[in-house]
VOMIDREN-113006 format. One record per residue (C-alpha): residue number from 0; x, z, y. Coordinates in nm, 4 decimals. Example, Ala and Ser with C-alpha at 12.3 -4.5 7.8 and 13.67 -1.06 7.14 Angstrom:
// VOMIDREN-113006
@lose->0, c1->1.2300, c3->0.7800, c2->-0.4500
@lose->1, c1->1.3670, c3->0.7140, c2->-0.1060
// end
This chain:
// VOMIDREN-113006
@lose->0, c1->0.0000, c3->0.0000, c2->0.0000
@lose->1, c1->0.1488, c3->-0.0695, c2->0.3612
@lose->2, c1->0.1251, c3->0.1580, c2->0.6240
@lose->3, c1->-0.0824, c3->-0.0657, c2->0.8147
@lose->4, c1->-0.3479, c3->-0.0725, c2->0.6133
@lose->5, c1->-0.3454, c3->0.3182, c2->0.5251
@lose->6, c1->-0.3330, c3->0.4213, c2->0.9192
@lose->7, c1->-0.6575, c3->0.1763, c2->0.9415
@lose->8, c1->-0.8228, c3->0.3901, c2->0.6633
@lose->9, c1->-0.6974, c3->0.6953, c2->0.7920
@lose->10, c1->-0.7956, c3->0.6440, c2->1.1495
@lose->11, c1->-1.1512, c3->0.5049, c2->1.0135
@lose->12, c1->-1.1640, c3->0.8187, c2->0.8045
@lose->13, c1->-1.1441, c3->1.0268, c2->1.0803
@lose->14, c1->-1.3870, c3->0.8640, c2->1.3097
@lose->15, c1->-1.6362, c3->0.9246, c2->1.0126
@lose->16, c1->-1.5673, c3->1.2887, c2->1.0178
@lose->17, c1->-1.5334, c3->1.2941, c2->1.4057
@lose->18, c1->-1.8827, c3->1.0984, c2->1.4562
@lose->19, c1->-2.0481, c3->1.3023, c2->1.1597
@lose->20, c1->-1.9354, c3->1.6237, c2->1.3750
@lose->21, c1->-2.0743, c3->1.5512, c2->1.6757
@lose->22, c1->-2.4185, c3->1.4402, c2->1.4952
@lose->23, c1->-2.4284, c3->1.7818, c2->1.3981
@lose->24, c1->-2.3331, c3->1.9631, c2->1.7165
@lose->25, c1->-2.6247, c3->2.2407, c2->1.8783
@lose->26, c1->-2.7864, c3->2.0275, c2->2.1464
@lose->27, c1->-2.9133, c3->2.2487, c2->2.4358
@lose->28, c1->-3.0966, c3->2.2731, c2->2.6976
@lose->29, c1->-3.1661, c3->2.5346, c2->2.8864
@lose->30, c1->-3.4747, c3->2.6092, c2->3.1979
@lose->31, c1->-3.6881, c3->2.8971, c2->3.3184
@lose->32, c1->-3.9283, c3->3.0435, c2->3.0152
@lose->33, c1->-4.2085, c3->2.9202, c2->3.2792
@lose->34, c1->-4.0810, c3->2.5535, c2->3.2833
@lose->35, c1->-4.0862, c3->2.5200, c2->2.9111
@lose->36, c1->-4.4905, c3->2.6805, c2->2.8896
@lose->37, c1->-4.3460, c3->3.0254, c2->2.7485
@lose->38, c1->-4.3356, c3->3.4145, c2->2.9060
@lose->39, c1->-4.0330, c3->3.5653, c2->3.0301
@lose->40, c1->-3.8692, c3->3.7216, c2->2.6675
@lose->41, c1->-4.0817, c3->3.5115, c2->2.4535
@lose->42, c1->-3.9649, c3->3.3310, c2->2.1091
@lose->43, c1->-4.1528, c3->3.0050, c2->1.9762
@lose->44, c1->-4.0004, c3->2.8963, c2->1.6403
@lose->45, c1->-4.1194, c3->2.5552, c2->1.5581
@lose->46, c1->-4.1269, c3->2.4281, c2->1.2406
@lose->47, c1->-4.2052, c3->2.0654, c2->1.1274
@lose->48, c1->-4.3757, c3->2.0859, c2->0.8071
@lose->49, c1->-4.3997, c3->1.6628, c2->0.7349
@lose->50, c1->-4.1713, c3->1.6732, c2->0.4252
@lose->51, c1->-4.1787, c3->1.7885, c2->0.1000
@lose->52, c1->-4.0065, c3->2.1624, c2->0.2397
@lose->53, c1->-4.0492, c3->2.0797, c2->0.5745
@lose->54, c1->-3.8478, c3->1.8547, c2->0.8240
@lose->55, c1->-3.7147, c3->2.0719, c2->1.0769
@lose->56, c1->-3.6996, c3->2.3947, c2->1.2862
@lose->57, c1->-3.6101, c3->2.4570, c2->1.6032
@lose->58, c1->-3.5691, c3->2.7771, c2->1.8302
@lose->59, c1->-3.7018, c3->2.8591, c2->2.1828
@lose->60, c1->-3.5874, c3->3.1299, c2->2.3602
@lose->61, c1->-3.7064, c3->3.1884, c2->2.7358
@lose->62, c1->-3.6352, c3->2.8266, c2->2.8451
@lose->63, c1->-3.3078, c3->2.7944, c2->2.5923
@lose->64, c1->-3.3455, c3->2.5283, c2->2.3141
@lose->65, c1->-3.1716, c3->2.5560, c2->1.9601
@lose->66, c1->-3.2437, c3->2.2763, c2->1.7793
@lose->67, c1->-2.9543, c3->2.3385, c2->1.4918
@lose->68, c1->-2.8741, c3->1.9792, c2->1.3647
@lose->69, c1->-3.1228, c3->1.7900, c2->1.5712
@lose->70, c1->-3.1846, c3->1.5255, c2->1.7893
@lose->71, c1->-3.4254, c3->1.6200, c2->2.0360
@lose->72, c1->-3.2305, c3->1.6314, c2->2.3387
@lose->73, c1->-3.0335, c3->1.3185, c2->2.2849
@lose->74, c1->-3.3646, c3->1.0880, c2->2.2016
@lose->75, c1->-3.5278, c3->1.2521, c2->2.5020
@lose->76, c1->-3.2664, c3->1.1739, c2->2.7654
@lose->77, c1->-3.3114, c3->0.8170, c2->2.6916
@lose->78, c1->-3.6849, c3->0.8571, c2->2.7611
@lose->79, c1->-3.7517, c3->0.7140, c2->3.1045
@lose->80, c1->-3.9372, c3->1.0222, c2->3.3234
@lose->81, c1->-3.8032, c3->1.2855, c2->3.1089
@lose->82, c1->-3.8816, c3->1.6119, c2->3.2645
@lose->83, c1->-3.6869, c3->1.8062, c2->3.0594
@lose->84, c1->-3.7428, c3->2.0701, c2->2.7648
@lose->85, c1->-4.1003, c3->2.2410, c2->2.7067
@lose->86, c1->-4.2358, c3->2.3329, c2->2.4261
@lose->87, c1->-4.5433, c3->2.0993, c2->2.4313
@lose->88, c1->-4.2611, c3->1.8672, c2->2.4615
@lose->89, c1->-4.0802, c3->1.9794, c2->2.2044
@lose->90, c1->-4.3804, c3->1.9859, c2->1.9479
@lose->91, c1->-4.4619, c3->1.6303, c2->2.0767
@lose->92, c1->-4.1118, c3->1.5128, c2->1.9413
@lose->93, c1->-4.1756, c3->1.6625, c2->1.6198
@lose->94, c1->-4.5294, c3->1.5576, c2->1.5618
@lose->95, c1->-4.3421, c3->1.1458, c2->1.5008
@lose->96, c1->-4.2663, c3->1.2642, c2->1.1817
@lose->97, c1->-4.6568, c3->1.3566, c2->1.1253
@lose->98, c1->-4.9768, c3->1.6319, c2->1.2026
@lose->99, c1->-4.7970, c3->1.9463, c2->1.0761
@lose->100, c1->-4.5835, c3->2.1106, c2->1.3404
@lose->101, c1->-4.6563, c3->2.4866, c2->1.3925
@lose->102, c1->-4.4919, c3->2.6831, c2->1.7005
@lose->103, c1->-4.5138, c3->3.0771, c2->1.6041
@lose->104, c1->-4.4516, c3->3.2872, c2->1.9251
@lose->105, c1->-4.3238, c3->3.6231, c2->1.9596
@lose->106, c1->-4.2892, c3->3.8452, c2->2.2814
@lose->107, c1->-3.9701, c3->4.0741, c2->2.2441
@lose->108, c1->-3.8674, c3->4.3719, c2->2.4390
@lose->109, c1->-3.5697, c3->4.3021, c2->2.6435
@lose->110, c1->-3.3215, c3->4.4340, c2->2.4184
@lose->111, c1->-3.4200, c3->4.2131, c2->2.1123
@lose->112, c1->-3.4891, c3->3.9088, c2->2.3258
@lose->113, c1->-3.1155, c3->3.9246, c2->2.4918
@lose->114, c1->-2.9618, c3->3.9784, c2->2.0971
@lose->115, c1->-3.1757, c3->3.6316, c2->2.0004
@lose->116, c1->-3.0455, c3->3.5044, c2->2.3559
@lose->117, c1->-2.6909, c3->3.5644, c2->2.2610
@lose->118, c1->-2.7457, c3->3.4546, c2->1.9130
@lose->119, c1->-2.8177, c3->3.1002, c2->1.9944
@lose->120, c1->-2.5661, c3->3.0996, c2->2.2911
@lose->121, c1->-2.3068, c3->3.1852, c2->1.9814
@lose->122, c1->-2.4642, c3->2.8909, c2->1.7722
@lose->123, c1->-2.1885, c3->2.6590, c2->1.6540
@lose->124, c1->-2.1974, c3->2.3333, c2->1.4437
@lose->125, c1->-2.5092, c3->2.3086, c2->1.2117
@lose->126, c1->-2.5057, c3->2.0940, c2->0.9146
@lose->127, c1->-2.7919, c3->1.8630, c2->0.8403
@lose->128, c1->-3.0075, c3->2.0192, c2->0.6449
@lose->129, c1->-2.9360, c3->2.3569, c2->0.7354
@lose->130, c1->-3.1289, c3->2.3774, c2->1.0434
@lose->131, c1->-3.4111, c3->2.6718, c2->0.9317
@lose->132, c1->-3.1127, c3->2.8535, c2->0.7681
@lose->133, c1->-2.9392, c3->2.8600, c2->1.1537
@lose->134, c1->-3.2853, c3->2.9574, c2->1.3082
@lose->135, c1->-3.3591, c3->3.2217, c2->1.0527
@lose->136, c1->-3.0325, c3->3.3668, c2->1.1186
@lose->137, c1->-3.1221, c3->3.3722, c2->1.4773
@lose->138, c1->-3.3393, c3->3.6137, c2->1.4830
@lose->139, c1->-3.2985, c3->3.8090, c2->1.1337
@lose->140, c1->-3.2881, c3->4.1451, c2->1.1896
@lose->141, c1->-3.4058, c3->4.1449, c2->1.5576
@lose->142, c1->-3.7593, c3->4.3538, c2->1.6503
@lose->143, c1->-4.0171, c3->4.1682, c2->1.4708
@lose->144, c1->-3.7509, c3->4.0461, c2->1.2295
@lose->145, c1->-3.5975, c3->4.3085, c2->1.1539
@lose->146, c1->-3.7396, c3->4.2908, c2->0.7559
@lose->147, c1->-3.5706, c3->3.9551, c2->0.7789
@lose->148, c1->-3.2496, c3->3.8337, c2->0.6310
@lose->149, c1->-2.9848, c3->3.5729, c2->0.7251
@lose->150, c1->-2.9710, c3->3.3240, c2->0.4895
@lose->151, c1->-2.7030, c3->3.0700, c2->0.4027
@lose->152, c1->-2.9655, c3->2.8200, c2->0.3275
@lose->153, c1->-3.3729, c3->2.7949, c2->0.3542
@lose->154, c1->-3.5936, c3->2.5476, c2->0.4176
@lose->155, c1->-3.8372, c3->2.4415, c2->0.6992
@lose->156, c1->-4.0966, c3->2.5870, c2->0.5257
@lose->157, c1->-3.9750, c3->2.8933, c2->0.3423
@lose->158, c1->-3.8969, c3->3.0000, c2->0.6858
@lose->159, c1->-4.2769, c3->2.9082, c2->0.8078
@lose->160, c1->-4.4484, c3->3.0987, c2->0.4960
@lose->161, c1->-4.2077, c3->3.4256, c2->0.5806
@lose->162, c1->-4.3222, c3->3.4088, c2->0.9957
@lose->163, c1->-4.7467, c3->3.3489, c2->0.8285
@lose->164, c1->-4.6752, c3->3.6516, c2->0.6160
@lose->165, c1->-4.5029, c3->3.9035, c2->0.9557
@lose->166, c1->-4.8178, c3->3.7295, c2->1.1431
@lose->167, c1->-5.0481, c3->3.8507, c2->0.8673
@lose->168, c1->-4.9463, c3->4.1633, c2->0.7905
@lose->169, c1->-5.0566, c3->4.2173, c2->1.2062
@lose->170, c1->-4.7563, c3->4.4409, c2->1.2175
@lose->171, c1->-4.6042, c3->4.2588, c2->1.4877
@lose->172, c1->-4.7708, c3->4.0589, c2->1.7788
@lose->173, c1->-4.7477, c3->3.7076, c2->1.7890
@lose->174, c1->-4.9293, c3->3.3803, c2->1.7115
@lose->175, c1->-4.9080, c3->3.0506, c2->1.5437
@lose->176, c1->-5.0240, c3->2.7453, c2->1.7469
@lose->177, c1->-4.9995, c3->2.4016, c2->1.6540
@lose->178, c1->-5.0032, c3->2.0876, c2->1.8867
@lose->179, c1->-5.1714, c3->2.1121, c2->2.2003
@lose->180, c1->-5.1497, c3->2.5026, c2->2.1941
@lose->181, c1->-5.4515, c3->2.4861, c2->1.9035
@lose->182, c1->-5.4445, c3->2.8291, c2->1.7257
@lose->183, c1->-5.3510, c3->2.7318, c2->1.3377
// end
């Protein structure tokens, strides 16, 4: 083999890996709770249930977007009149892949809001496919979590059924909505 041809597959080889990183990267954006349609120290977790264990979650804290291994803020930006995140907005996005997207709110006291805060400030590179395991690990633990564990991997909607049963139980206040702020 000449060295040519080797620093060609090399150099490809690490585009691949370099491109595949970035695809993975936390997109964020961040705005005022009252910008994106939540209260100040409120939590939606939206999960996209449109595949067989669900297609995606995402996190909203205040107005701060984790959407682990997504591509939300990237396909938005090319919309022309993008206002920016909201959670209608967000839902919207998710509703392409089909009717079942759920947004589960929480309000937190201070304390546990700022820990979920600085939780997805922390978030680094999420693999695809391991988006609900990065949002469950979010807020595992935290006030109305705290029965909840992190979780090297879950899906979409083993994370769903475990926020149904907290919202169940009415041990904790919060609600599930689905698109258009319809109660589920």
């Amino acid at each position: 083999m000449t060295l040519l041809p080797r620093a060609a597959v090399l150099a490809g080889a690490g585009l691949v890996v370099l491109l595949a990183g970035c695809a993975g990267l936390p997109p964020m954006a961040e705005r005022t709770a009252a910008d994106v349609g939540l209260e100040p120290g409120e939590v939606a977790i939206v999960i996209n249930y449109n595949a067989i264990g669900g297609a995606h979650a995402g996190l909203i804290a205040g107005g701060l977007l984790s959407d682990p291994a997504g591509s939300y803020v990237a396909a938005r930006r090319q919309s022309p009149g993008w206002r920016g995140l909201s959670l209608a907005d967000y839902m919207q996005f998710q509703l392409e892949d089909g009717p079942k997207v759920r947004a589960y709110r929480f309000r937190l006291d201070q304390k546990d809001f700022a820990e979920i805060e600085k939780r997805v400030r922390e978030q680094a590179f999420t693999a695809p496919l391991f988006c609900a395991a990065t949002v469950q690990s979010q807020i595992a633990g935290v006030g109305p979590f705290a029965g909840m564990e992190t979780s090297w991997w879950t899906s979409p909607s083993a994370l769903g059924e475990k926020l149904e049963a907290l919202l169940a139980a009415r041990l904790v206040a919060g609600r599930c909505e689905g698109p258009r702020g319809a109660p589920c």
